[in-house]
C-alpha positions in Angstrom: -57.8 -255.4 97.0 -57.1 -251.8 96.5 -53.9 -250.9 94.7 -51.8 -248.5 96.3 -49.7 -245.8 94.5 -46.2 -246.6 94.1 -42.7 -244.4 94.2 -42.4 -243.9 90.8 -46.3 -243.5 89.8 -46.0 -240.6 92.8 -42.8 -238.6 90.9 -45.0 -239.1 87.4 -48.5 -237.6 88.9 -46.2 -235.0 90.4 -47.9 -235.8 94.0 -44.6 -236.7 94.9 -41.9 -233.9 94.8 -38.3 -233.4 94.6 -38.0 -229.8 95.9 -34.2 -229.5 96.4 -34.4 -227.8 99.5 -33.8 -230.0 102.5 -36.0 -228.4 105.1 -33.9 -229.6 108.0 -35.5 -226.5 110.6 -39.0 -227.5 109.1 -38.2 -231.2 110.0 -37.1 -230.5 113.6 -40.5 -228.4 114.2 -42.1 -231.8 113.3 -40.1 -233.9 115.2 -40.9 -231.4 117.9 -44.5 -231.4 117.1 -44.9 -235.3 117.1 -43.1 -235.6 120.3 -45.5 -233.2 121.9 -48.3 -235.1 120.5 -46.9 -238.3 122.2 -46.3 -236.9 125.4 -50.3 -235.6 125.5 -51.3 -238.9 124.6 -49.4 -241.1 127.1 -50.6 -238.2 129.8 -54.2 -238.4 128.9 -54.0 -241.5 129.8 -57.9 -242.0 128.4 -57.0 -245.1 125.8 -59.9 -247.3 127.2 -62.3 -244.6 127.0 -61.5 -242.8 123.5 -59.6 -245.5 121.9 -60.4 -243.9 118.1 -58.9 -240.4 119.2 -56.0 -242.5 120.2 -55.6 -244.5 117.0 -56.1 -240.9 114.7 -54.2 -239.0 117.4 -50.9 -241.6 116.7 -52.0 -241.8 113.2 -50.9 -237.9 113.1 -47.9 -238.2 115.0 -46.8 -240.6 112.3 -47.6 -238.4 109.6 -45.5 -235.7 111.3 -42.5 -237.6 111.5 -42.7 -239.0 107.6 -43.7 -235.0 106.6 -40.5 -234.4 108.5 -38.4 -237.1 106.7 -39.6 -235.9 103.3 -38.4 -232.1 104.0 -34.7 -233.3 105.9 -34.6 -234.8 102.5 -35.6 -232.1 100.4 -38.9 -233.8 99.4 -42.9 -232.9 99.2 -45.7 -235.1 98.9 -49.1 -234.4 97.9 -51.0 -237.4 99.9 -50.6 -239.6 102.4 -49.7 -242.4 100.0 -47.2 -241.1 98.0 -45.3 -240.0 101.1 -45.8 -243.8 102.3 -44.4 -244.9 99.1 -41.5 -242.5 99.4 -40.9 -243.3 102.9 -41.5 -247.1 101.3 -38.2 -246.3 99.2 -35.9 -246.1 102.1 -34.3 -249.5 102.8 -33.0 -248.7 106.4 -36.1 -247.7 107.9 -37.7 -251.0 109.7 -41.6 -250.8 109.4 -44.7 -252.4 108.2 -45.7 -250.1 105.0 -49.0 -252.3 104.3 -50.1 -251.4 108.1 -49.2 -247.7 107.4 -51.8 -248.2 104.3 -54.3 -249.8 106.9 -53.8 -247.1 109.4 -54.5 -244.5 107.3 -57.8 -246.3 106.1 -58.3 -246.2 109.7 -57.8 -242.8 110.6 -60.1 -241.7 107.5 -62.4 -244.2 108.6 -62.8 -242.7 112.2 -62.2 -238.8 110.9 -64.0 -239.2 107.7 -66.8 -242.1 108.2 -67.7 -241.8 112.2 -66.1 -245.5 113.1 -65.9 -245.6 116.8 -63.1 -248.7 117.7 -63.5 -250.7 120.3 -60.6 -250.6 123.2 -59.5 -253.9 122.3 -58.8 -252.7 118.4 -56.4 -250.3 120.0 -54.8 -252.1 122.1 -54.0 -254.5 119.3 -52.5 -251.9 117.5 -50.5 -249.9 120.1 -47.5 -251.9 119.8 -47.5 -251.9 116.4 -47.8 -248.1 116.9 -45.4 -247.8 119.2 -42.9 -249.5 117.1 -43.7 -247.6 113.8 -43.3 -244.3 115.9 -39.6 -245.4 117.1 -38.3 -246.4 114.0 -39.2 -243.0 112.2 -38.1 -240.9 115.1 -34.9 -242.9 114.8 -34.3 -242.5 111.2 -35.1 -238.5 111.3 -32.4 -238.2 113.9 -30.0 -239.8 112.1 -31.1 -237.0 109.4 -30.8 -234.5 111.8 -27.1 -235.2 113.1 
């Protein structure tokens, strides 16, 4: 089993950074951004025919919304796993880091490697999705208050 980076390995390989600035009209352009990318998605309404553009396309709306976490807090991250491992760090935001791991193995599978899922893959996942989605979007506008 692969072992992912961690908060604190993140802040020493300075792919995790404490910029001082909290970006709050940067992170409302991403909440923005992510919502928009939702709405296409549920209007599309094409999950049983391109279920892997749906998994990578709500892979990136997730990313948005932790991106947009990091700058309300005055944060940068290098990778996708040091910003999971920051976003790891906060104890009042309700979601499955390990699947955020898996879904980014996903997502570089499909973008990276040329995995086609099945429907059935995604429609194991969409709740999970779903979930993940709402609790960030929550969090980043208690941020934004």
């Amino acid at each position: 089993m692969k072992k992912h980076k961690q908060f604190d390995e993140c802040i020493y390989q300075k792919t995790l950074i404490k910029t001082g600035i909290k970006d709050r009209v940067r992170a409302k352009d991403l909440l923005a951004l992510a919502g928009h990318r939702e709405q296409f998605w549920k209007e599309a309404n094409l999950a049983g025919k391109y279920p892997s553009l749906y998994l990578e396309g709500h892979y990136e709306i997730i990313k948005e919304l932790c991106t947009a976490i990091l700058a309300a807090e005055g944060w940068n991250a290098l990778d996708h796993e040091c910003m999971f491992a920051y976003i790891r760090e906060k104890e009042d935001i309700a979601i499955d880091f390990d699947y955020l791991l898996e879904l980014k193995g996903a997502r570089n599978d499909i973008g990276y490697r040329g995995l086609m899922i099945t429907s059935n893959i995604w429609e194991g996942n969409k709740l999970i999705i779903s979930l993940t989605i709402r609790a960030l979007k929550e969090y980043l506008s208690r941020l934004l208050l």
